[in-house]
Steps between C-alpha positions, in 0.01 A plus 500: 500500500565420887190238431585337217842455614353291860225323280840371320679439807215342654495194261150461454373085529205299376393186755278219484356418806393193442299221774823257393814690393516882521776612232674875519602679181722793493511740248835474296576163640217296435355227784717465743295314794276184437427368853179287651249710656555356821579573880578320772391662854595400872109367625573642844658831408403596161837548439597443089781227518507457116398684117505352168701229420624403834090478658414298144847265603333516896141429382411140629849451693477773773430396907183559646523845617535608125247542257512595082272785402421585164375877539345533151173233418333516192758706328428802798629593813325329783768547750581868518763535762669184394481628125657792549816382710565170221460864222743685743718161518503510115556842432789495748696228290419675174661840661770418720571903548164719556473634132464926504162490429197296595477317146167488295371126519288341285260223607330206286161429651247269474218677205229394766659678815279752724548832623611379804726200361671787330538725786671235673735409246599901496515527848694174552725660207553851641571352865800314326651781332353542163392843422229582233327136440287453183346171441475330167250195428694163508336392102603852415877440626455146349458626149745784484740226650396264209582765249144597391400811357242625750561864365315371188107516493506119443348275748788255652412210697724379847458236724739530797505223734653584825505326864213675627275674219422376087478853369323457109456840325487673150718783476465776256617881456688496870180366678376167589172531282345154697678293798373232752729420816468147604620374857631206344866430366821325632409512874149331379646260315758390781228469764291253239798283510509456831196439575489202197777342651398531836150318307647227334797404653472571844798742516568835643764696304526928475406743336899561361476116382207535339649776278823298426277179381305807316778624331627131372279346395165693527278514181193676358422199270598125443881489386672283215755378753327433874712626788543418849694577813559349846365644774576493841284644767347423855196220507193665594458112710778420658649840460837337372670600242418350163596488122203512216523533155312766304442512125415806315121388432501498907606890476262621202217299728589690751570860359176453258245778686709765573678453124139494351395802698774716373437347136128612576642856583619518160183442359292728686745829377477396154110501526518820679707672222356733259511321101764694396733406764418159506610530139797624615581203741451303199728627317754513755484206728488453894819585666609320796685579812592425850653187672102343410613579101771173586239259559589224218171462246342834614544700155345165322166524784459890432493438137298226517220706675527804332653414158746766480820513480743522834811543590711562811700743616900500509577422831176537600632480902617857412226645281351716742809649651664542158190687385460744846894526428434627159259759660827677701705508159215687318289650793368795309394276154333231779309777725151419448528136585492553858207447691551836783 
């Protein structure tokens, strides 16, 4: 009884730890943290000088003797010590007294993470705070998030698009039945852009721009009514600044590999599945999710390539956390979707 009455005290939370935004749900209350993955550290004495929102507002504008660190790459931690002080940072905000009990956390994961990549994500977890740590697969969250019935023995199909990892895989009794893990999503995307402009018009801009322009008036195919923004940045020649004007065709030019490659990703699950859950994805469509799931024209390229039907997530920003949220509200009917 004693237990029970801590693991209610202890108000268990769900977290996506994401390379871009790492959001915090708590049990009862819902998400109550959605912050950039970000740090800012003193280059002389290692000292963090900013978390979250205030490194992401710091990012680009700091002096010299500051640098931004992003501690997870590829949608896993790369930067352990750094990871686990920006978790600490978070936790700290969500808690503002030190709860009774260290609270269970659960963890959405890339489906493609190692041994070790999970260690450290645990370890980086339990030096924050948390106390018991189970990690669920980021298409798995995806789909309970997008209201699927993964209970069922009926093959669903979910793309989630994050910052650092595409994660594609057919979901079916509790279990991801076939997955691939691509390193290429959002952070991909915003690098390609970059580097186009920095190609044809001779202009540096960042990697935060880049996802702005993205956002606006990025496409996956042509649109009915072209869009374009101004653009100011620093001349790669005279290293001036300077204003350029960018149409959308400039963007899907730009953004065409890595948005191929994850449309490619697609492919290769179906051909992986077994008949009778390829059936099933054709009978229930391709689900979307992620900040990727926004890109304008992307349902219309999926279905083009594959045929099937596809639709995105609600608030597909929120997918995953909604879904590993879920998982705390009904941990004993979601127990065998965990990966430890």
């Amino acid at each position: 009884m004693i237990g029970r009455m801590f693991d209610f005290l202890s108000k268990d939370m769900a977290m996506d730890l994401g390379t871009a935004n790492t959001l915090i749900y708590v049990r009862g209350k819902g998400v109550v943290l959605d912050e950039p993955s970000m740090v800012c550290v003193d280059k002389e004495t290692q000292r963090v000088v900013a978390v979250g929102k205030e490194a992401k507002n710091l990012s680009g504008r700091h002096g010299k003797n500051t640098m931004s660190v992003r501690p997870l790459k590829d949608g896993v931690i790369h930067d352990f010590e750094t990871a686990a002080h920006m978790i600490r940072t978070f936790l700290g905000k969500v808690f503002k007294r030190v709860p009774l009990s260290r609270p269970k956390l659960v963890i959405a994961v890339p489906a493609g993470i190692t041994s070790v990549e999970k260690r450290a994500v645990m370890e980086a977890s339990e030096m924050a705070g948390a106390g018991k740590v189970y990690l669920i697969e980021e298409p798995m969250a995806a789909a309970i998030g997008s209201g699927l019935p993964i209970d069922k023995p009926m093959g669903q199909m979910v793309v989630d698009i994050g910052g650092g990892t595409t994660e594609v895989a057919i979901i079916s009794g509790f279990a991801v039945s076939c997955s691939e893990s691509l390193r290429v999503a959002g952070d991909e995307a915003n690098e390609a852009i970059c580097n186009h402009i920095r190609r044809q018009h001779r202009l540096n801009i960042s990697e935060s721009m880049a996802e702005i322009i993205k956002i606006k008036i990025g496409a996956a195919v042509p649109l009915k009514k072209p869009l374009e923004v101004k653009l100011r940045g620093k001349d790669l020649a005279s290293s001036m600044p300077k204003v350029v004007t960018i149409t959308d065709s400039d963007i899907r030019e730009a953004i065409k590999e890595p948005t191929l490659a994850i449309v490619e990703g697609v492919r290769r699950v179906l051909e992986k599945a077994s008949p009778d859950l390829a059936s099933d994805v054709a009978e229930n469509g391709i689900w979307l999710a992620g900040g990727g799931a926004l890109l304008k024209g992307l349902r219309l390229l999926v279905h083009q390539a594959t045929g099937l039907n596809v639709q995105k997530s609600e608030d597909p920003l929120r997918a995953v956390i909604r879904g590993a949220g879920a998982v705390t509200e009904q941990f004993d009917f979601y127990r065998d979707v965990f990966l430890n």
